[in-house]
C-alpha positions in Angstrom: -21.8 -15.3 10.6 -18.9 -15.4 8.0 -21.5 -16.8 5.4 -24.2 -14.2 6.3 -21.3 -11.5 5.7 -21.0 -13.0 2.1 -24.9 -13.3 1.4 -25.2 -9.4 2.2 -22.1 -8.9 -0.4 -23.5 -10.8 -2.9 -26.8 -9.2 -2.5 -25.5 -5.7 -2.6 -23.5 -6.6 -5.8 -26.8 -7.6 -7.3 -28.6 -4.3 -5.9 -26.3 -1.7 -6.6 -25.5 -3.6 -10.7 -29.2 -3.4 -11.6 -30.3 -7.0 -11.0 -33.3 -6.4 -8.6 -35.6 -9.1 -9.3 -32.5 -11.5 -8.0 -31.7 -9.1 -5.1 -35.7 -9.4 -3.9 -35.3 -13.0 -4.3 -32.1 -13.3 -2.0 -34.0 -11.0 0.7 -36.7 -13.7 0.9 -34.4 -16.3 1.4 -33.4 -14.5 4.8 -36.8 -14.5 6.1 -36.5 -18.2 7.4 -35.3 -16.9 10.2 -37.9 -15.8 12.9 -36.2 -12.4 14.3 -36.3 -11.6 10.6 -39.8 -11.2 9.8 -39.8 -8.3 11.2 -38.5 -6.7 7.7 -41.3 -8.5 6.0 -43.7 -6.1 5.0 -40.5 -3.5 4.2 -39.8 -6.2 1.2 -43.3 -6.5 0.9 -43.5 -2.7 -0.1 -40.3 -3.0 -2.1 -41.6 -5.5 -4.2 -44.6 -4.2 -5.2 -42.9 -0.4 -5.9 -40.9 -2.9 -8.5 -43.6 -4.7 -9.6 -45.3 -1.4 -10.6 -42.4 0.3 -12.1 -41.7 -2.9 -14.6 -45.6 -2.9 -15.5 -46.0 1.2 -16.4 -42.4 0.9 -18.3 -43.0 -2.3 -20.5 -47.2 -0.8 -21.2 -45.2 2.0 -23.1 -46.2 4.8 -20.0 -44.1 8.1 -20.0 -43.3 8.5 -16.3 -40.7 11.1 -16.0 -40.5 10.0 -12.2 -38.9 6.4 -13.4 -35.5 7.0 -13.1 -35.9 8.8 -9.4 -38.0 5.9 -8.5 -35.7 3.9 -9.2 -32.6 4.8 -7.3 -34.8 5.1 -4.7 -35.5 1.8 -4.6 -32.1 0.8 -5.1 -31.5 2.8 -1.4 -34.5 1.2 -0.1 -33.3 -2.6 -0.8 -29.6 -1.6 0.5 -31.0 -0.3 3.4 -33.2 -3.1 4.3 -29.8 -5.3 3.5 -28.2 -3.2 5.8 -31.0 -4.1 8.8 -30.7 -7.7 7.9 -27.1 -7.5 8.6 -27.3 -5.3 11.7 -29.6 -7.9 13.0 -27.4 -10.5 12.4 -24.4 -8.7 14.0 -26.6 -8.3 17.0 -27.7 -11.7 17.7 -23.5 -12.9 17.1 -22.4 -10.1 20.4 -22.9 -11.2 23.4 -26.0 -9.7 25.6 -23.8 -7.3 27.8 -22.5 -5.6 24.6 -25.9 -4.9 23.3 -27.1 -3.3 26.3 -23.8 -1.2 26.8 -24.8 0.2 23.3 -28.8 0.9 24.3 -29.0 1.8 27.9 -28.9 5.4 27.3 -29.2 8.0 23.9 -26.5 10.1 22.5 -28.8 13.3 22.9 -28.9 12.7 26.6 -24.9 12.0 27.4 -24.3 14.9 25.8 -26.4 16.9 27.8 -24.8 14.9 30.9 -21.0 16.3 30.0 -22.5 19.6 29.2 -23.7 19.8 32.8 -20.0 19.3 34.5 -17.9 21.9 35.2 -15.6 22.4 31.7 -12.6 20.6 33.3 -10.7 17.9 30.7 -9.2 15.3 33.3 -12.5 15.2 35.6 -12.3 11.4 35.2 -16.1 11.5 35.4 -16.4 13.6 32.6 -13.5 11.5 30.5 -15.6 8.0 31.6 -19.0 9.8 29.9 -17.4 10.6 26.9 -15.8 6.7 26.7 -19.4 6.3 27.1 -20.5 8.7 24.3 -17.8 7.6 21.4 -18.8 4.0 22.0 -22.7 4.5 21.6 -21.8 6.6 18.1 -19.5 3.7 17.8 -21.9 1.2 17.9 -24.9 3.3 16.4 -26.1 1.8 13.1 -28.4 4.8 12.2 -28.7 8.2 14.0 -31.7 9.7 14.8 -32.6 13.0 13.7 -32.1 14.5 17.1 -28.6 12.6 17.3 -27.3 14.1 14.3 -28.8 17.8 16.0 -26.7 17.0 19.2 -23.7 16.2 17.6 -23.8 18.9 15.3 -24.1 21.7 18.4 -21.4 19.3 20.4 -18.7 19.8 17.5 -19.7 23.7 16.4 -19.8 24.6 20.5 -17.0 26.0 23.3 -18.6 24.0 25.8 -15.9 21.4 24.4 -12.2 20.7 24.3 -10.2 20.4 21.3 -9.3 16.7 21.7 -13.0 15.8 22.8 -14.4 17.3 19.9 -11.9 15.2 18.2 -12.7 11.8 19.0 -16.2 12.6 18.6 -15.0 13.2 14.5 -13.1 9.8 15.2 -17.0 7.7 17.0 -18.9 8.9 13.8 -16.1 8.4 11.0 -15.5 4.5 13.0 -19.3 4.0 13.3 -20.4 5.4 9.0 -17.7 2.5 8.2 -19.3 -0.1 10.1 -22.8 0.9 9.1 -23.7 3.1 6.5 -25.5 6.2 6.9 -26.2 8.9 4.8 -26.5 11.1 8.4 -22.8 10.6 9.5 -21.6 11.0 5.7 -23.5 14.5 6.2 -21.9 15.1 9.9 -18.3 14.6 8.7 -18.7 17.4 5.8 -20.5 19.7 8.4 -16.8 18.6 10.3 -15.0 19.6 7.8 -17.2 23.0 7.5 -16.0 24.1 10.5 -12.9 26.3 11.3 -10.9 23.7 13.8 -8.0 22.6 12.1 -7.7 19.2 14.4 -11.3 18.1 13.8 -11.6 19.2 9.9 -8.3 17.3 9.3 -10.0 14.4 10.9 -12.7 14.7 9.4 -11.7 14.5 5.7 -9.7 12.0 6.5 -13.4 9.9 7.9 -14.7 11.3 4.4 -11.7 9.8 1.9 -11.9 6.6 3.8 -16.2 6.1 3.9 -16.1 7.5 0.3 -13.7 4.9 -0.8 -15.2 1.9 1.4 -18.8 2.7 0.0 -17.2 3.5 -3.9 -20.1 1.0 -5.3 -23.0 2.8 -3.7 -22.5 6.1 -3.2 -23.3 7.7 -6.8 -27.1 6.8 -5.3 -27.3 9.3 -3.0 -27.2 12.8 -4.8 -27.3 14.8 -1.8 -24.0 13.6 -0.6 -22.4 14.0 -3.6 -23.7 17.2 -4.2 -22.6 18.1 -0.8 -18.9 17.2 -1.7 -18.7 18.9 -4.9 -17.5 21.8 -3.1 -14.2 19.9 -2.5 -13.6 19.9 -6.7 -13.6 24.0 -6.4 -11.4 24.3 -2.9 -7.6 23.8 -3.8 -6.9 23.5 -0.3 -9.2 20.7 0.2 -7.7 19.1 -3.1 -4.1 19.1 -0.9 -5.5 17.4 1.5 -6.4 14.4 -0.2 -3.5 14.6 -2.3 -1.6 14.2 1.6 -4.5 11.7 3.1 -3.4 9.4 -0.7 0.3 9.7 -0.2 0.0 8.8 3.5 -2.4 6.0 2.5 0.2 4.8 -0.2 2.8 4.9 3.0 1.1 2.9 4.9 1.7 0.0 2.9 5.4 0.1 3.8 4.9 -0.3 7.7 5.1 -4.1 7.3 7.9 -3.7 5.3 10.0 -1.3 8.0 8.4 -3.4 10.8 10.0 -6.4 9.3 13.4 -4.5 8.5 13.7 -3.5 11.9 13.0 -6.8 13.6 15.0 -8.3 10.9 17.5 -7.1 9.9 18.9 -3.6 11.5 17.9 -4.7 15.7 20.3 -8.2 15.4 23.0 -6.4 13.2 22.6 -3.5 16.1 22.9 -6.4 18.9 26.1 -7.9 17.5 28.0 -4.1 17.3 26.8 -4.0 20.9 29.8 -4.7 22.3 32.0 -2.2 19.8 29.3 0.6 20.3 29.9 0.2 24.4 33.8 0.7 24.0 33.4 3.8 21.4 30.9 5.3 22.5 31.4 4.7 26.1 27.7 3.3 27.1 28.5 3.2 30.9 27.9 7.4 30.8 25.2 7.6 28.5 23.4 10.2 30.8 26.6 12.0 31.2 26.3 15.8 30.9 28.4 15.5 27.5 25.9 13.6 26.0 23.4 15.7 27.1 25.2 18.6 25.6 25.4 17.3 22.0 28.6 16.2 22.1 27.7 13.7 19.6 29.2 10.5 18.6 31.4 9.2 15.6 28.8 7.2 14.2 30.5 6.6 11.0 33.8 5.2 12.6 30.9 2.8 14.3 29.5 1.5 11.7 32.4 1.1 9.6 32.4 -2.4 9.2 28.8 -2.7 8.7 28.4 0.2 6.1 25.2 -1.5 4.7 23.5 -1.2 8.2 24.1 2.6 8.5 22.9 2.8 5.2 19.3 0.8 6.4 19.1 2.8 9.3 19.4 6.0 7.1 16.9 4.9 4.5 14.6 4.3 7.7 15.4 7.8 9.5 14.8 9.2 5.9 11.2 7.6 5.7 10.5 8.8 9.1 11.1 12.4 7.8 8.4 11.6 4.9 6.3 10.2 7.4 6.5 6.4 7.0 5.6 4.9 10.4 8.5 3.3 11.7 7.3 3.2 15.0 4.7 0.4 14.4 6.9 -2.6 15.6 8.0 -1.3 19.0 5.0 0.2 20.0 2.7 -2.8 19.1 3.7 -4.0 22.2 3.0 -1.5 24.5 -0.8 -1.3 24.1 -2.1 -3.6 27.1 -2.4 -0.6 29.7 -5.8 0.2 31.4 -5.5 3.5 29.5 -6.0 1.4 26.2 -9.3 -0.3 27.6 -11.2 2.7 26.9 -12.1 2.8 23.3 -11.8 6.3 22.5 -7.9 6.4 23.9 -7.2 4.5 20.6 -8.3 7.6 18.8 -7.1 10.7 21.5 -5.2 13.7 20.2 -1.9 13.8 22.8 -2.2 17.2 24.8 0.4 17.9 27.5 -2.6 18.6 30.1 -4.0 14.8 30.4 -3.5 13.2 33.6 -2.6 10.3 32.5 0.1 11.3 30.4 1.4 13.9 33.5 1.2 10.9 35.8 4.4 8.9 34.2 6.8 11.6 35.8 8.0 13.2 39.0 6.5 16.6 39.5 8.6 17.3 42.4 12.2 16.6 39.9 13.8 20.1 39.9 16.0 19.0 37.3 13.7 17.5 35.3 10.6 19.8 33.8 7.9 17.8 32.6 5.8 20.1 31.4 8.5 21.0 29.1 9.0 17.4 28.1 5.1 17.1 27.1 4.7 20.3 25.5 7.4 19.2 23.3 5.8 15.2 23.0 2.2 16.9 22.0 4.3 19.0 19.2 6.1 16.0 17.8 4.7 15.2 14.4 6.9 12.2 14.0 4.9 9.6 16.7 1.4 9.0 16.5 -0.9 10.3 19.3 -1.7 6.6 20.4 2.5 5.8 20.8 2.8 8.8 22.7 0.5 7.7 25.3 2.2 4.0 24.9 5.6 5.8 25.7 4.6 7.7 28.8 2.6 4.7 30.1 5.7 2.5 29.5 7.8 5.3 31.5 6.0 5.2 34.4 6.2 1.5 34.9 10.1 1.9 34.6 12.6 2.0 37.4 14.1 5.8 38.1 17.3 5.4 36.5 16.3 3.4 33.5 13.7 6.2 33.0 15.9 9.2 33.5 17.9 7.7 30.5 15.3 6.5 28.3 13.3 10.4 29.0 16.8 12.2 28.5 17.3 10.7 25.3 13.8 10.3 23.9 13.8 14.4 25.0 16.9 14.9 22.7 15.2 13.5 19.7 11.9 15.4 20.3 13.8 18.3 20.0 15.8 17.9 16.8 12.0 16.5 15.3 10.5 19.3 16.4 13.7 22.3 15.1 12.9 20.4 12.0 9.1 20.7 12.2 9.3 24.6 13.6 10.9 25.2 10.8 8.8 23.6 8.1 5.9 25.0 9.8 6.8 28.4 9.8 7.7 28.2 6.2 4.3 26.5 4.8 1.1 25.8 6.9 0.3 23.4 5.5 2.7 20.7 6.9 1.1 20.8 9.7 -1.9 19.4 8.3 -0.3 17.1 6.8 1.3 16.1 10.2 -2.4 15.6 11.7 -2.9 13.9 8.7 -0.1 11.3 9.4 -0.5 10.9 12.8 -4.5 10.8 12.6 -4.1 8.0 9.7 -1.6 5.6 11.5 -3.4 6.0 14.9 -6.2 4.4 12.9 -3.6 1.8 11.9 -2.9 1.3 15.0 -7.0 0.4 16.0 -7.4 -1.7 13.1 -4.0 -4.2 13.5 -3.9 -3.9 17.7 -7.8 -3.6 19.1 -9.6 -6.5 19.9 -12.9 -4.6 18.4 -11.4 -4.4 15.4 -12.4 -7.8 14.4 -16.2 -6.0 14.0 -15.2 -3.9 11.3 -13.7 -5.0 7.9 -9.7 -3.5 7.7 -9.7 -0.8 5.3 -5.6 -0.9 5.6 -6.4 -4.4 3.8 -7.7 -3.5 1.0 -5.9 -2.0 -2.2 -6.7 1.2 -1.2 -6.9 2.7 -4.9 -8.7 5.8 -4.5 -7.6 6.8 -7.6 -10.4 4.6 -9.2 -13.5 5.6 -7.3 -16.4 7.1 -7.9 -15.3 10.1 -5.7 -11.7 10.8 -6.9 -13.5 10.9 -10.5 -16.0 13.5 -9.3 -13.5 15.3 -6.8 -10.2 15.4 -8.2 -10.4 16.9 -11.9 -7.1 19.0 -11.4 -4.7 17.2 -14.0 -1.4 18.2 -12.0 -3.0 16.8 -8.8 -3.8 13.4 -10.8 -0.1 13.2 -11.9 1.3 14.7 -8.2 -0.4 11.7 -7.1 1.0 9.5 -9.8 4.1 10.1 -9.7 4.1 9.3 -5.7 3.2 6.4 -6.8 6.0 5.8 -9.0 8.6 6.8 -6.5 7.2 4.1 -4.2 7.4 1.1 -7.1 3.5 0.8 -7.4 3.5 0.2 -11.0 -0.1 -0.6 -11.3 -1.5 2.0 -9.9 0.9 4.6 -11.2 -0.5 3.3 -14.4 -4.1 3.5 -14.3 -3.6 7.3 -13.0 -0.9 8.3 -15.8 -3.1 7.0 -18.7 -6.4 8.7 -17.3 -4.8 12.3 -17.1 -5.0 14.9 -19.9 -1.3 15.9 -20.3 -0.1 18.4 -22.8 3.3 20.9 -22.4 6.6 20.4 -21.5 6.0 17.0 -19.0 4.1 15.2 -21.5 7.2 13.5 -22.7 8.1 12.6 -19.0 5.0 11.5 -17.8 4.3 9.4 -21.4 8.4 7.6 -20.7 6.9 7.1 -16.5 3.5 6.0 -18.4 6.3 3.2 -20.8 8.3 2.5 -17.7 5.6 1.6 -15.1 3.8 -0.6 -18.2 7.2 -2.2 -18.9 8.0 -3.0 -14.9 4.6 -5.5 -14.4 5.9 -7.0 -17.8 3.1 -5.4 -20.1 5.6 -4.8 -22.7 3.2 -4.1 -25.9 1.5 -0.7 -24.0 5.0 0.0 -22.6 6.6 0.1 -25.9 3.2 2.5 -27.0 4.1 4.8 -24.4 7.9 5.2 -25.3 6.9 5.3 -28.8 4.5 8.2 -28.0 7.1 9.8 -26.1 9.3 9.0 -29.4 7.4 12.1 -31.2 8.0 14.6 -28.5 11.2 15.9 -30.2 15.2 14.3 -29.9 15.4 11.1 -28.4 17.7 10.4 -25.6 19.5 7.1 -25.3 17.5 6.0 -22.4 14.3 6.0 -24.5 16.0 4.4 -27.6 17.2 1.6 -25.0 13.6 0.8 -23.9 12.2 0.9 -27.0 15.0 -1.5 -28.3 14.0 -4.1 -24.8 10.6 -3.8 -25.4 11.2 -4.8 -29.0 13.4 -7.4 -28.0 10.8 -8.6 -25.1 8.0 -8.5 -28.0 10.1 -11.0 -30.1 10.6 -7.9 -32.8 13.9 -9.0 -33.2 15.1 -6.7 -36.0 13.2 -4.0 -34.5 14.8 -4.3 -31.5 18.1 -4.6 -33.2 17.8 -1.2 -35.1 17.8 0.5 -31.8 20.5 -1.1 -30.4 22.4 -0.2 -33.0 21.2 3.5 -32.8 22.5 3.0 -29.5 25.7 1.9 -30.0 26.5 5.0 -32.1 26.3 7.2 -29.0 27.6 4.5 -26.9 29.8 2.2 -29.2 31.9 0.9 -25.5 28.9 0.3 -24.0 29.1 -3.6 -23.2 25.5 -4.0 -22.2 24.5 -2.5 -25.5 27.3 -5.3 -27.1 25.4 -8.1 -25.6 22.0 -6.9 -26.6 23.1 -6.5 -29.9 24.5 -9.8 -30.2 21.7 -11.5 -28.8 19.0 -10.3 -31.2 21.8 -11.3 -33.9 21.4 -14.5 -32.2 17.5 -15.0 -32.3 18.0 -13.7 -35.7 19.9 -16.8 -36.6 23.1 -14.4 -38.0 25.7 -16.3 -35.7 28.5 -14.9 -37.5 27.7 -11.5 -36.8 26.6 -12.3 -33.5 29.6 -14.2 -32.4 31.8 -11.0 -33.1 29.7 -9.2 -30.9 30.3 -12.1 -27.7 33.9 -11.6 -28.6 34.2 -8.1 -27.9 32.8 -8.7 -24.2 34.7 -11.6 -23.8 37.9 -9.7 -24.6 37.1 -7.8 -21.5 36.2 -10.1 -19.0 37.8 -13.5 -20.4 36.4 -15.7 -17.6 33.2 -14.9 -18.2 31.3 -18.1 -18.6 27.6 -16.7 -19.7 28.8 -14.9 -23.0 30.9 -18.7 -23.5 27.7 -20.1 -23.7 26.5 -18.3 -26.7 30.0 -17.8 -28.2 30.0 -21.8 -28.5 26.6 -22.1 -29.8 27.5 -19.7 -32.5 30.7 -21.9 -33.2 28.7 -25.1 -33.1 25.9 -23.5 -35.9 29.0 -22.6 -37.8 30.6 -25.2 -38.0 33.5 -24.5 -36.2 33.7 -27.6 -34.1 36.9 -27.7 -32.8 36.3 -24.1 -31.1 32.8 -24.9 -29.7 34.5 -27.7 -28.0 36.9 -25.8 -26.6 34.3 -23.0 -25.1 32.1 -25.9 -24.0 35.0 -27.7 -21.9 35.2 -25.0 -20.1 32.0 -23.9 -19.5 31.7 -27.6 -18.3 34.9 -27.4 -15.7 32.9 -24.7 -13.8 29.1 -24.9 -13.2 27.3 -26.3 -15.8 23.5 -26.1 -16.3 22.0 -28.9 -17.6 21.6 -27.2 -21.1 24.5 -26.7 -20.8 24.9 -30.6 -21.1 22.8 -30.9 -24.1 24.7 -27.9 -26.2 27.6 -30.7 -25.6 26.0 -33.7 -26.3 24.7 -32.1 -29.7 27.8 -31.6 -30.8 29.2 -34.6 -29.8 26.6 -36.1 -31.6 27.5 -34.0 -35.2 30.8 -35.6 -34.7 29.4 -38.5 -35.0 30.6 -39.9 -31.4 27.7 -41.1 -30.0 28.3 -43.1 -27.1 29.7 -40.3 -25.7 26.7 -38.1 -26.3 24.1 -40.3 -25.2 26.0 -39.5 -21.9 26.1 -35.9 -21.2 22.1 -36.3 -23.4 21.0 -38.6 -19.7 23.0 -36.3 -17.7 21.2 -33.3 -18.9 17.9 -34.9 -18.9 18.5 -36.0 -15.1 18.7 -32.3 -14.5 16.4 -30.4 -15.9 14.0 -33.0 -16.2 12.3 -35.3 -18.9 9.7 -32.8 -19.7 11.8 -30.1 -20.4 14.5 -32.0 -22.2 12.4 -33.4 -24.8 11.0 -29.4 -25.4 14.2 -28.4 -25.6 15.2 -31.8 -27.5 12.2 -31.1 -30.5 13.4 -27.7 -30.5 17.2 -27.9 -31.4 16.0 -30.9 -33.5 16.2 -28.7 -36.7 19.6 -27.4 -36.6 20.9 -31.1 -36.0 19.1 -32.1 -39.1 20.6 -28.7 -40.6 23.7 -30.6 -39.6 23.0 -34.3 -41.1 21.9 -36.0 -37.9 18.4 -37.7 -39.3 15.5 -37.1 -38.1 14.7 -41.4 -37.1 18.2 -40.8 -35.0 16.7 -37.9 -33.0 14.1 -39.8 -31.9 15.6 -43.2 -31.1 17.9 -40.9 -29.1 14.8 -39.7 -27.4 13.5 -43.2 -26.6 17.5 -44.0 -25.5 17.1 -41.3 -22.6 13.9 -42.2 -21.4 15.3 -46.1 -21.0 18.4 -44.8 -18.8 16.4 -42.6 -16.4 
């Protein structure tokens, strides 16, 4: 299977890049198998089309028909790519899963739901539509009167919210397992309607499938005509400014998962015993805690500072809507609830039975109802972890739940002051919190379902929107493109914040910025030469500041531009003339310059503040040593020597034992060095230095029996 998954690659490479005659070919080659013919006279057809098209346009015939004939037939190959792999896929499942996806028609188990009574936890009605997302799940093309059905099933009242829902969830899941032009066209009619929950999900299916199928879709005009209308709607160009940056979060989830397993849980299980005594652990359900009486968690922490910092930085993520929740629900996906495919992909609603099930009705204390009304407004856990915690509660013993619920209740309720209030002061947070939750429930599918293994996982690929066909055609607003950006940025995505940067049109005030972000990102993945362009460009907008003449003076010094690099320094230094990292900088391009005087004064002036500093010795003797001033590079390399010594550090020795004309002694710390750093790197190093020692009278027959010498004694 794995190499009949790289054959239908390779053939849609050649397809989509223009190389047809090849793709025919490839599609021939599949025909050796027998439950493949079946395609043959579809090739057959393609072929010829071809064969005509290259005759008329090579006899000198005008068709003005050519071009549409030809994209056409582009989509026709694809498609018949697309049936050689569906067949494929179905002879690899396993009999029982075929017929589970056959046995019946979408049309018909809609009309099924449609004749219960309109009740959401009739478990007959929740087992047919189990039924009904898996058969859109599993549908490789829908019919005609599929596409009807489902477009009355989304547009109707005969339908919950969060049914509705998952039905946006079947077709978005099934378009990236199969493509379709049908269930590209279903999730903009989605997103046409006025239900905030299924639109949200919906241009969330329509950013992903427009990014997964980036190499074919310019084919199919009617789509992309279809989407235009996104380019002209601001509001639509928020939301996939959101659906990006929650995207670009998503790459940190390893990251926190792996923090909190880490490195914050064992630091939290040493305090253990300090956190019972101060905060008295024994009444953690006490009424005080209860009532907000809240703990000194500073005077905690205070001898592990950098751990309250961690869990700070992670709180702080939560707030921007980082899933941190990743690594401790993970585990609690094995219920019976989680067997049913669409669960993985259910909007939490305080009504499902399931849900209701985990707690007492009969507690007078305790009002559930409350509890889940404030779970389903919580935009801080995903839909498919609130299930996982309620599920997990009811399997708990009474007192261990009462605990866990009281303060799991306490936290819902500062999230959700928090998200009241953002709410009420913009709208549109709260797509953006069906945005989050939507996206990492879908995380949650593709890292934790068994079926996930039959799609490809789009969380594993780079997920650069920014360079697709469809953020080209969609996003021209030039403060959206550097909104994005500078996300980016602020997350330490160099690359990307690049590509977007240099592809906007930026003029005004925050063209100096974004041209010094544009330098910065460049000089951060080491591509120096365009990061110095970018800082010089910023150069021209007006007074420099002394960050900019700092970069440019790295980036000159990076480039090898010695002098360059040293004239901006040196402007530096005027505004800075204490500045001890501007010092060293100056006195190593002095250095590479070969002006050891002048660069020697420089070392001096940071060694007179930090006297034991052993890396501006090293220098500060190798000026000595070129100037012949032996007596006081011996005395900076003793000591460098009496601490920890690098095996250069070795060498610098030896050569100057060697000017001095003590060569026994040399030859020593000469093996020594070479024993460290190797014999490869100390003959480099060796033919390197070899011309200031014959600056210094050591011949050039003596440097290379000394070579030979070493190589004998190692």
């Amino acid at each position: 299977m794995k190499e009949a998954k790289q054959r239908y690659t390779n053939i849609n490479s050649k397809i989509i890049n223009g190389y047809l005659h090849e793709a025919i070919e490839s599609l021939e080659k599949e025909f050796s198998i027998p439950d493949l013919l079946v395609y043959n006279e579809m090739l057959n057809e393609c072929k010829e089309i071809y064969g005509n098209l290259l005759e008329y346009t090579f006899k000198g015939v005008d068709d003005p028909k050519r071009d549409s004939i030809y994209v056409q037939l582009q989509k026709d190959l694809l498609e018949l790519n697309d049936k050689i792999r569906d067949r494929y896929i179905k002879l690899s499942r396993s009999e029982e899963r075929n017929n589970e996806t056959i046995s019946f028609t979408i049309t018909s188990k809609i009309n099924e739901i449609i004749s219960l009574k309109k009740e959401s936890e009739n478990e007959k009605r929740k087992s047919l539509f189990d039924q009904l997302f898996t058969k859109i799940f599993f549908s490789n093309i829908l019919t005609g009167e599929d596409v009807d059905s489902i477009k009355k099933f989304v547009r109707g009242n005969l339908f919950f919210i969060h049914e509705k829902s998952i039905i946006v969830s079947a077709v978005t899941m099934s378009l990236l397992g199969r493509f379709d032009a049908q269930k590209f066209n279903l999730l903009l009619n989605f997103y046409d309607a006025n239900e905030q929950q299924t639109r949200n999900r919906a241009i969330v299916g329509i950013v992903f499938a427009f990014y997964f199928y980036d190499q074919r879709i310019h084919l199919y005009k009617d789509i992309i005509n279809r989407s235009a209308i996104l380019s002209d709607d601001s509001e639509s160009q928020s939301f996939i400014r959101d659906i990006i940056f929650q995207l670009i979060r998503t790459k940190e989830t390893t990251m926190v998962s792996d923090k909190l397993k880490n490195e914050i849980l064992p630091e939290m299980a040493k305090l253990q015993p300090k956190i019972d005594e101060k905060l008295n652990l024994d009444q953690i359900a006490s009424d005080s805690l209860i009532e907000d009486q809240n703990p000194d968690w500073e005077k905690v922490f205070e001898d592990t500072p950098d751990l309250l910092n961690k869990m700070e930085e992670i709180s702080k993520m939560q707030l921007e809507g980082t899933d941190v929740f990743m690594s401790a629900f993970s585990l609690l996906k094995h219920f019976d609830f989680f067997d049913r495919l669409s669960n993985w992909f259910l909007p939490f609603y305080k009504e499902n039975s399931d849900a209701i099930s985990a707690f007492d009705m009969n507690d007078k204390v305790f009002n559930y109802e409350v509890f889940l009304e404030g779970l389903e407004r919580s935009s801080y856990i995903c839909n498919s972890d609130k299930y996982s915690f309620c599920l997990n509660v009811k399997a708990m013993p009474s007192a261990q739940k009462k605990m866990l619920v009281d303060l799991f209740k306490m936290e819902i309720q500062q999230m959700n002051e928090i998200s009241t209030e953002d709410e009420l002061l913009n709208k549109s947070i709260k797509d953006r919190h069906i945005f989050t939750t939507y996206i990492q429930d879908l995380y949650r599918f593709y890292k934790l379902n068994l079926m996930r293994i039959l799609l490809p996982d789009i969380f594993e690929m780079r997920l650069d929107i920014h360079n697709t066909f469809f953020y080209k055609t969609i996003i021209k607003n030039d403060k959206l493109k550097i909104a994005i950006a500078d996300f980016y940025f602020e997350k330490s995505y160099w690359q990307e914040a690049v590509e977007i940067y240099i592809s906007a049109d930026v003029k005004g005030k925050i063209a100096r910025k974004i041209y010094e972000k544009t330098g910065f990102a460049f000089q951060r993945i080491g591509n120096f030469e365009n990061a110095l362009k970018y800082y010089q460009i910023s150069e021209l907008y007006g007074e420099n500041s002394l960050w900019l003449t700092k970069k440019i003076a790295f980036c000159y010094r990076k480039l090898k531009t010695y002098d360059k690099a040293l004239d901006y320094y040196q402007k530096a230094e005027i505004e800075q003339p204490e500045n001890l990292h501007i010092q060293v900088n100056i006195a190593h391009c002095l250095l590479s310059l070969e002006k050891f005087e002048e660069a020697q004064k420089y070392y001096f002036k940071v060694l007179y503040f930090d006297d034991e500093n052993i890396p501006v010795m090293r220098p500060i003797a190798w000026c000595s040593f070129m100037l012949g001033k032996y007596d006081s590079a011996e005395k900076y390399y003793l000591k460098i020597l009496e601490r920890k010594p690098t095996g250069y550090d070795f060498m610098n020795y030896a050569h100057l034992l060697f000017c001095l004309n003590k060569k026994q002694e040399s030859s020593a710390f000469y093996i020594k060095s070479a024993q460290i750093i190797g014999l490869s790197k100390f003959n480099e190093t060796l033919q390197y230095d070899s011309k200031f020692l014959v600056e210094k009278g050591i011949l050039k027959n003596e440097i290379l029996l000394l070579q030979d010498f070493v190589m004998t004694k190692l």
